[in-house]
Structures are given as C-alpha cells and as structure tokens.
matplotlib code that plots the C-alpha trace (Angstrom):
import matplotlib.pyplot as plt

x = [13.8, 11.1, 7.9, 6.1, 3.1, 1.0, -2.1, -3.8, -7.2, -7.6, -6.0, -5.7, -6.4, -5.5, -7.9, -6.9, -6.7, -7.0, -3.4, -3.3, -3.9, -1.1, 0.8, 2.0, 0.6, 3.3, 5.5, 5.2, 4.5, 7.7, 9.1, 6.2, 6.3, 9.7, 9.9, 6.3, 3.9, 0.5, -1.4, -4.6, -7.4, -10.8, -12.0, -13.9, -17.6, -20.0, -22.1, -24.2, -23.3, -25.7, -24.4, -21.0, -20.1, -16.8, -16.7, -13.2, -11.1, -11.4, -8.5, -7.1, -3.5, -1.8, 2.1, 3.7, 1.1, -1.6, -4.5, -7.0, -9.8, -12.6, -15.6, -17.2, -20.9, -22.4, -22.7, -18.7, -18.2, -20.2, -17.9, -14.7, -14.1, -16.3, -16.9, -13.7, -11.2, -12.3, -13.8, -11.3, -8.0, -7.5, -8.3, -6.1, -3.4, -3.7, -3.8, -7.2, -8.7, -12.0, -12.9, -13.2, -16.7, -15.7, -18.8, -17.9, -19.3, -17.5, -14.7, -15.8, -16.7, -12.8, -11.5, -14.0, -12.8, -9.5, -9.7, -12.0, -8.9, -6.1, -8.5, -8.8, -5.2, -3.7, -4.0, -2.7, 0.6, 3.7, 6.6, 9.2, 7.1, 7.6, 4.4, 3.5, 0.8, 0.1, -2.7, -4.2, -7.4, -5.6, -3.6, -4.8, -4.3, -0.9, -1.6, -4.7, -2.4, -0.5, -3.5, -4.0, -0.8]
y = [3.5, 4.5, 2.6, 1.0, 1.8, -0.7, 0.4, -2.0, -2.9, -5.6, -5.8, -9.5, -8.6, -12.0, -13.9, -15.6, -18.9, -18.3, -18.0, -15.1, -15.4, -15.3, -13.1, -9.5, -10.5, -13.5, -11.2, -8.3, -9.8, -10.9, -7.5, -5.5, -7.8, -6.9, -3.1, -2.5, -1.2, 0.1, -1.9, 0.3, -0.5, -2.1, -4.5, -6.5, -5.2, -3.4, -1.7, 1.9, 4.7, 8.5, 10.1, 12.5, 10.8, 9.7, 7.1, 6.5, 3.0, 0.3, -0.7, -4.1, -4.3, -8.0, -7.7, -5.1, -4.5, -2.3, -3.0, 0.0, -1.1, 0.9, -0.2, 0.4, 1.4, -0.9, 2.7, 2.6, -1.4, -0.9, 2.3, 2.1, -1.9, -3.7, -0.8, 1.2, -0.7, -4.3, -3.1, -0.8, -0.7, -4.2, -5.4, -2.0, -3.2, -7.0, -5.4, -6.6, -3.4, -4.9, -6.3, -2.4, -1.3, 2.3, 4.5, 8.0, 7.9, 5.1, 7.1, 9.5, 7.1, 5.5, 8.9, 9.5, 6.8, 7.1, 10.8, 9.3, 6.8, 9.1, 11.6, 8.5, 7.7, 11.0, 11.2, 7.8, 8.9, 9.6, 11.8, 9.5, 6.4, 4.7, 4.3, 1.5, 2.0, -1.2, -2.6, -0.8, -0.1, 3.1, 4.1, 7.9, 7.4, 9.3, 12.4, 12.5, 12.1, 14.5, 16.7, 16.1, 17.9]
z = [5.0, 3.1, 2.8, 0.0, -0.9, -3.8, -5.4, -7.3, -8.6, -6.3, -2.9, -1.4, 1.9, 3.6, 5.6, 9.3, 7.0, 3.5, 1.2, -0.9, -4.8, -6.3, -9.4, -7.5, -4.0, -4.2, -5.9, -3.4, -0.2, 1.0, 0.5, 2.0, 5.5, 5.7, 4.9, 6.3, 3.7, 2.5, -0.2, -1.3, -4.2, -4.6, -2.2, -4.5, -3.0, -5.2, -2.4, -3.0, -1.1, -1.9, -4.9, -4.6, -1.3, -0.6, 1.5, 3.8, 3.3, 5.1, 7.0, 8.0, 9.6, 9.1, 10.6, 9.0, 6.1, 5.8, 3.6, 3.3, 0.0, -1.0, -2.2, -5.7, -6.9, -8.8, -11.8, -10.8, -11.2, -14.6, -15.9, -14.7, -14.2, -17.1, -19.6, -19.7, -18.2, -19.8, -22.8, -24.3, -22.1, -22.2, -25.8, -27.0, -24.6, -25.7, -29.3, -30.1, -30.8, -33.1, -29.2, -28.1, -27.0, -26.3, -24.3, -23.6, -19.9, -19.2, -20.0, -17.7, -14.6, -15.3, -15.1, -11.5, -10.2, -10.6, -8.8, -5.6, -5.4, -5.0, -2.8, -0.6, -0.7, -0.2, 3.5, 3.9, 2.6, 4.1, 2.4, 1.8, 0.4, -2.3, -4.8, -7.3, -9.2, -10.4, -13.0, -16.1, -14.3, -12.9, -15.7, -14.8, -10.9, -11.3, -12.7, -10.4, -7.0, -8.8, -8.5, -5.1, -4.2]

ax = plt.figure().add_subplot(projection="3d")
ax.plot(x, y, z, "-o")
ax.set_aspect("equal")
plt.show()
C-alpha cells in the first residue's frame, strides 16, 4: 500500500499534549495514522541560515506519521509567505484583485522557495507514494518536483 505523503504550508507537528489545529490535520490525520505517512512544509520558524544554503528537515516521528518541516528566512517569510503568497495569490484566488500588491522579487523568492521545498523533499520520497500538495503557498511545488526527477 502505498503511502501518503502531505505537503503543506504549515505542518501541525503535534505536541506530547497539545491537539492539533484543526481544517486538513483533522481531515487527514485519521487516514495518515492508519496508512503511515509523511507530512512535509514549513515549521512555522523564521530563523537565518548563510545565503544559498540548504538546510535538511527536521524530523519528528509520532506513530505512524512523519513530520519533516523546514524552516524559513525571515527575506523568505517576507517573499514567498506575506508578499507573494498573501498579497497576490490569495486576494486573486478570493477574487479580490484591487487587494493585490504584486513585487516582482517576491515573485521570485515564491518561485525559490518552492524549488528549496521539493530539493528537500525529494530524498524523502519513496516510489509508490502518494503526494498532496496542499495550500496555495506551493502552487509551483509540482512542476518543481517534477524538476527534481
């Protein structure tokens, strides 16, 4: 059986005694504790790491899950999560596009991003999962594991 594997902005790595959220981690995390699965994205932390690194996951293992989260750069947090993402993704996809506040190098750190995600997930995969890409903030994660081979 082949194993599923959720990307998402966010990942709700559960604390020893904190509930999760809610939305898809009550949606998903039935399923994924009984199939076993992977759930990779941002952890939440803006940290700095030198320029061009790429920093591994972090892993936590909790029963059958896997939650490996990356961190983001406070440039990256800026680009990709409150310029691009939040200022034009979501007003276009919420058809409120007079709210857009388009800057071409938030484009650009989206589009980075996006890439250091799926060079980070890439070994993490197996050949038979099953991948959701979930949330707007990686529209272009696709086409860039795609890329990855």
């Amino acid at each position: 059986m082949s194993r599923i594997v959720v990307v998402s902005n966010r990942v709700p790595v559960p604390s020893g005694n904190a509930g999760h959220a809610g939305g898809l981690a009550v949606a998903l995390l039935g399923l994924m504790q009984r199939r076993g699965g992977l759930w990779f994205g941002w952890s939440g932390a803006v940290t700095e790491r030198p320029p061009g690194t790429t920093t591994a996951p972090s892993f936590a293992q909790r029963g059958a899950v896997g939650y490996a989260t990356l961190d983001l750069t406070e440039a990256e947090h800026a680009g990709y999560y409150t310029g691009y993402s939040n200022g034009v993704l979501w007003p276009t996809l919420h058809a409120l596009p007079h709210l857009m506040q388009f800057r071409r190098q938030d484009l650009d750190t989206y589009r980075k991003v996006n890439r250091r995600f799926a060079r980070c997930l890439t070994p993490l995969l197996r050949d038979d999962d099953r991948i959701w890409v979930h949330d707007y903030h990686l529209m272009s994660l696709p086409g860039a594991l795609r890329g990855q081979g």
